[in-house]
MARRO-300297 format. One record per atom (N, C-alpha, C, CB): y, x, z; atom name. Coordinates in steps of 0.2 Angstrom, whole numbers, m for minus. Atoms other than C-alpha are relative to their C-alpha. Glycine has a CB too. Layout:
# residues N
@py:Y, px:X, pz:Z, atom:CA
...
//
This chain:
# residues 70
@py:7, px:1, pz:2, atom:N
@py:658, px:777, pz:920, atom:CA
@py:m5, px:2, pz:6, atom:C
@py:m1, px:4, pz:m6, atom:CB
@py:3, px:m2, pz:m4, atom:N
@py:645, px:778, pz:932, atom:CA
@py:m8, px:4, pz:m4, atom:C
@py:m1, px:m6, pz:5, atom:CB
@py:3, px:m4, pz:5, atom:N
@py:632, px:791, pz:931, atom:CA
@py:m6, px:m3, pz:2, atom:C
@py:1, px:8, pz:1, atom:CB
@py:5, px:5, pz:m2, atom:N
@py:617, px:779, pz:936, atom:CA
@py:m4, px:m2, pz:m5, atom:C
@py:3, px:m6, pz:3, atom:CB
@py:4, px:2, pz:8, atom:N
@py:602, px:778, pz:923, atom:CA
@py:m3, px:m6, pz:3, atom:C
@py:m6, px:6, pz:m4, atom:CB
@py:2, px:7, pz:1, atom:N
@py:599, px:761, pz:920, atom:CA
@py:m9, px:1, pz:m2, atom:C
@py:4, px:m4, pz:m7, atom:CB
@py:7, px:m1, pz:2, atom:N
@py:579, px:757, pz:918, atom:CA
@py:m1, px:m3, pz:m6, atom:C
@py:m5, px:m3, pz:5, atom:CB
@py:3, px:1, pz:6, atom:N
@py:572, px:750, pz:903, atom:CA
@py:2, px:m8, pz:0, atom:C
@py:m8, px:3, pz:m1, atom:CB
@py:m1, px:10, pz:m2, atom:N
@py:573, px:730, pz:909, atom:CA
@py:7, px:m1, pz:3, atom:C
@py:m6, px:m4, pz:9, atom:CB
@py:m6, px:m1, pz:m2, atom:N
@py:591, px:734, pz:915, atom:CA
@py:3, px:0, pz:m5, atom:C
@py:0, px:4, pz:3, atom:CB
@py:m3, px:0, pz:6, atom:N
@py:597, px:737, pz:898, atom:CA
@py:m5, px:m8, pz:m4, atom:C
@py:m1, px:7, pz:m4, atom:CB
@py:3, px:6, pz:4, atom:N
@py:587, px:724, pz:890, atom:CA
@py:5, px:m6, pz:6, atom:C
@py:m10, px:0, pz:m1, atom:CB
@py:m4, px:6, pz:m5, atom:N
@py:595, px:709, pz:904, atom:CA
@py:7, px:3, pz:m2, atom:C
@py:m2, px:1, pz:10, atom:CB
@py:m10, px:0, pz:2, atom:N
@py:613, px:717, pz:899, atom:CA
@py:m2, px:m2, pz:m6, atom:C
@py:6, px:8, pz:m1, atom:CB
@py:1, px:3, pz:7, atom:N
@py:606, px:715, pz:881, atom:CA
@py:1, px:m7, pz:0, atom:C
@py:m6, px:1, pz:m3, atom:CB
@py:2, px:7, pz:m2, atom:N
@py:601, px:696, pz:885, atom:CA
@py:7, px:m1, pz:1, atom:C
@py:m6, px:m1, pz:5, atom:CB
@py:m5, px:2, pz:m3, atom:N
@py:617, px:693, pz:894, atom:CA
@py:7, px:m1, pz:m3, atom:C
@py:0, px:5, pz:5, atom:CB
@py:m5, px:0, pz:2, atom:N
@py:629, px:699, pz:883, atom:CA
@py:m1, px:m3, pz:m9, atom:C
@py:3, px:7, pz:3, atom:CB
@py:0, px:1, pz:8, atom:N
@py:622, px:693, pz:866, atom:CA
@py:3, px:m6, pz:m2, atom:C
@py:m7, px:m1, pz:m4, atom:CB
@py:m2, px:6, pz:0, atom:N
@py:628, px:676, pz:867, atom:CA
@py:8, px:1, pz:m3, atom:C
@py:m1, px:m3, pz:8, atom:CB
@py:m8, px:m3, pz:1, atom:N
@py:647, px:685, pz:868, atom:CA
@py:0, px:3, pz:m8, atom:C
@py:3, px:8, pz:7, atom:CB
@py:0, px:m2, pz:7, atom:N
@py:641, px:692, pz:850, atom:CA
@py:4, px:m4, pz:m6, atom:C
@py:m6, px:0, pz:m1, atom:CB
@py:m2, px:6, pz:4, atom:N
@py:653, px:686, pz:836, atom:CA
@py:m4, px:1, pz:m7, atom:C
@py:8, px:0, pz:m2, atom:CB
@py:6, px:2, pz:7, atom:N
@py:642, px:680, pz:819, atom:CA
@py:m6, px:m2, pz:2, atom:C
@py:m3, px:5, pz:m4, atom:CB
@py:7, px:2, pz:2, atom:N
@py:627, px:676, pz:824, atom:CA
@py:m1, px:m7, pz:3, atom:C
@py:m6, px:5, pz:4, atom:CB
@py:5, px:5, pz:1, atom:N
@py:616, px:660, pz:825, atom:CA
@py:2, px:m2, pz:6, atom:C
@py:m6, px:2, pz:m2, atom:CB
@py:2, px:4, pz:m7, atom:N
@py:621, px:652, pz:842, atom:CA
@py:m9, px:m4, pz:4, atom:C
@py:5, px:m9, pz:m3, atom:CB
@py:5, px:5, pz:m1, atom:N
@py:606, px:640, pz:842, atom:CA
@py:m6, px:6, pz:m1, atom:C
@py:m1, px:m8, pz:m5, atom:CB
@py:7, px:m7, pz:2, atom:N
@py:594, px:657, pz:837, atom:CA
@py:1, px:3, pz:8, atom:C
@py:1, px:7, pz:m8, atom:CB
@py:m2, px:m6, pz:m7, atom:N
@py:602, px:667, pz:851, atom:CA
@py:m2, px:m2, pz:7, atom:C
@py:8, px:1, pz:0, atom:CB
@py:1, px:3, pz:m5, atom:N
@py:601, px:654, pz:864, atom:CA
@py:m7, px:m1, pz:3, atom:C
@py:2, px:m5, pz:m2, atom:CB
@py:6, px:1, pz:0, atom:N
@py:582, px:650, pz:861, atom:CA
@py:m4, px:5, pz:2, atom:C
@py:m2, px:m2, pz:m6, atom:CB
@py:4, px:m7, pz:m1, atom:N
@py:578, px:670, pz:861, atom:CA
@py:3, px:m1, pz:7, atom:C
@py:1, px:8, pz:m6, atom:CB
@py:m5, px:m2, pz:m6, atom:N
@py:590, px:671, pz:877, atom:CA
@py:m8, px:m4, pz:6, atom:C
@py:10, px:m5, pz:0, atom:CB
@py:6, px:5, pz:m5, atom:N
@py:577, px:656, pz:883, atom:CA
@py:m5, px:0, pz:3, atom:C
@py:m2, px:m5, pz:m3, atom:CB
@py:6, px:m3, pz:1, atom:N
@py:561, px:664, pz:879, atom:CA
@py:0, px:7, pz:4, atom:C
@py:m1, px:0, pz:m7, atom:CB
@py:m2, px:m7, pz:m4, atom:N
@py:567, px:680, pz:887, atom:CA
@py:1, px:m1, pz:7, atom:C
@py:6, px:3, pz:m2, atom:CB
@py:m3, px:3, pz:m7, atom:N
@py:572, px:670, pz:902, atom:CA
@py:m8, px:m1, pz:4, atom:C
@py:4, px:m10, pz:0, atom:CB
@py:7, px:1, pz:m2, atom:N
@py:554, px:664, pz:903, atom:CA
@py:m5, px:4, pz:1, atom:C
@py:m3, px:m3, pz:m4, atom:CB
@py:3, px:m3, pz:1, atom:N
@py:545, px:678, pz:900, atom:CA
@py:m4, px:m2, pz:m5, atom:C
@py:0, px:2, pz:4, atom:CB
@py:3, px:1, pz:5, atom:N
@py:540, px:672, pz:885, atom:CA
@py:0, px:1, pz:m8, atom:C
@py:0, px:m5, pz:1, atom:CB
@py:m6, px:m5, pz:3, atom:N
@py:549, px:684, pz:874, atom:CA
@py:m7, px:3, pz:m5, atom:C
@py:5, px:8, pz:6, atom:CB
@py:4, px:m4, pz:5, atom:N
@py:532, px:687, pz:861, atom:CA
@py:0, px:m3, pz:m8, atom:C
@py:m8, px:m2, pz:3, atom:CB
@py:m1, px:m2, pz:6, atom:N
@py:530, px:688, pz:843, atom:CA
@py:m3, px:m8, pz:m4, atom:C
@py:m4, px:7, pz:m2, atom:CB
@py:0, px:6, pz:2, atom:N
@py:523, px:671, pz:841, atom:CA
@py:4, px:m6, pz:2, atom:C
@py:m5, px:m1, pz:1, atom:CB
@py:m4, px:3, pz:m2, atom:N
@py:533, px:663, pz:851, atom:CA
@py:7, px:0, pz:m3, atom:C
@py:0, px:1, pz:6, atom:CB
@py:m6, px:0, pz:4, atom:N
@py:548, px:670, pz:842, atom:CA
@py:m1, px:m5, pz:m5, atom:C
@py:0, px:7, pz:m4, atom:CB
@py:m1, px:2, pz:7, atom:N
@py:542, px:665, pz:826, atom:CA
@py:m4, px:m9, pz:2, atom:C
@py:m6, px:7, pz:m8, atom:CB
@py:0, px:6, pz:m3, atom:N
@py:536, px:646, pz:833, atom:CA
@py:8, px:m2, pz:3, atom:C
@py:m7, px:0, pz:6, atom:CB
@py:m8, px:0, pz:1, atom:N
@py:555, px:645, pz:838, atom:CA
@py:3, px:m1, pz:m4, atom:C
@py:2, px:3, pz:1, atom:CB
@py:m2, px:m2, pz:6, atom:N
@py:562, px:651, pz:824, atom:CA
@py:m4, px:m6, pz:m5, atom:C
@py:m2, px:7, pz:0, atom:CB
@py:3, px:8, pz:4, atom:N
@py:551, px:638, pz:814, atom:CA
@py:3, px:m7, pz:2, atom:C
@py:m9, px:m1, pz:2, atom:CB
@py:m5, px:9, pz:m2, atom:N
@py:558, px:622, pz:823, atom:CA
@py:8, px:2, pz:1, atom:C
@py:m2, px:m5, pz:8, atom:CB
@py:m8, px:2, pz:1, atom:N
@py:575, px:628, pz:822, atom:CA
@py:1, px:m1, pz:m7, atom:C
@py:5, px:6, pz:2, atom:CB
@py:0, px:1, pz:5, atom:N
@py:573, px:630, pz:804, atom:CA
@py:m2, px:m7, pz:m6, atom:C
@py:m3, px:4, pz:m1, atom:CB
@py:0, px:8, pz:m1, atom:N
@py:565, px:611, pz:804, atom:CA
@py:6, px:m2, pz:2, atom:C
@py:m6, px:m3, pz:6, atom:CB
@py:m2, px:5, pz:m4, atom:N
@py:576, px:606, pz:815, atom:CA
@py:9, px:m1, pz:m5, atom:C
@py:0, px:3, pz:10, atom:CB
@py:m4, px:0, pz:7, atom:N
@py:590, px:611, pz:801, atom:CA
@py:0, px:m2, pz:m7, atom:C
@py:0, px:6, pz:m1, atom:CB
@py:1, px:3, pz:5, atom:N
@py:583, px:606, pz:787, atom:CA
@py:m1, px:m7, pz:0, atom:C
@py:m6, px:2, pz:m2, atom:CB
@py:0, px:7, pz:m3, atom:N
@py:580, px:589, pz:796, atom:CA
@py:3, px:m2, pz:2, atom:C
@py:m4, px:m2, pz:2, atom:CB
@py:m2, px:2, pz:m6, atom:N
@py:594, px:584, pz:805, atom:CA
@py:0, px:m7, pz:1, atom:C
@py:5, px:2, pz:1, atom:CB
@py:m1, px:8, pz:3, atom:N
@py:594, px:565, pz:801, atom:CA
@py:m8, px:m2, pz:7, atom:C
@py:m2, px:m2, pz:m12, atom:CB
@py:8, px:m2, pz:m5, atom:N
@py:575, px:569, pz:812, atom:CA
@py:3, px:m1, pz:6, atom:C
@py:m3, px:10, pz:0, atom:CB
@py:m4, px:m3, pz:m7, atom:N
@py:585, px:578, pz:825, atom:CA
@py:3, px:m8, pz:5, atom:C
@py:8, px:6, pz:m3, atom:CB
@py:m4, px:6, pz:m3, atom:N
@py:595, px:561, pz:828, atom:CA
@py:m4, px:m6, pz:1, atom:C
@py:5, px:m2, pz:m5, atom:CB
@py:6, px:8, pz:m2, atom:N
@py:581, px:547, pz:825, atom:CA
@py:m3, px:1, pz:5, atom:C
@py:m7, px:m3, pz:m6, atom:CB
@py:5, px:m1, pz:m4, atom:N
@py:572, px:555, pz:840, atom:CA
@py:4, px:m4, pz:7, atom:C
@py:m2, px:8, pz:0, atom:CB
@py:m4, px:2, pz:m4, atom:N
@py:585, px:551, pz:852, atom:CA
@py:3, px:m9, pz:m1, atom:C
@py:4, px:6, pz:1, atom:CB
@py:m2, px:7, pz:1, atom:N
@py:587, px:533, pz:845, atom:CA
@py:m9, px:m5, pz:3, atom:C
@py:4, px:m1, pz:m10, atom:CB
@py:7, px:6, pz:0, atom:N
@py:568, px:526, pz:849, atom:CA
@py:2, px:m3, pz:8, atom:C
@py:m9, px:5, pz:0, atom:CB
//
C-alpha cells in the first residue's frame, strides 16, 4: 500500500474509472454520468437532463429505433 495522499480529483477519476466494473447498476446511467464527468459537465442539471432522456429513451424504445430508420 503506498503511503501517498491522493488529492480530491484523484479519487474521484479512480471513482469514474472504476464504476463501470460495478456489478448492479444501470450500464447506460453510469456510462452517461462517466460522460458528463469526462466533459466536465458533471452538474446538477445536466444530471437530471440525462437522466430524463434515458428514462424517455426507455419508456420509448420503438422512438429510439424509428430515429435511425429516416
Amino acid at each position: 500500500m503506498s503511503n501517498k495522499i491522493k488529492s480530491g480529483k484523484d479519487v474521484i477519476d479512480e471513482f469514474f474509472a472504476e464504476i463501470l466494473n460495478v456489478e448492479g447498476v444501470d450500464q447506460k446511467t453510469v456510462e452517461k454520468l462517466v460522460e458528463l464527468y469526462g466533459e466536465n459537465k458533471l452538474t446538477d442539471s445536466k444530471i437530471q437532463n440525462a437522466l430524463d432522456e434515458l428514462k424517455q429513451e426507455a419508456l420509448n424504445p420503438k422512438k429510439e429505433q424509428d430515429n435511425g430508420e429516416d
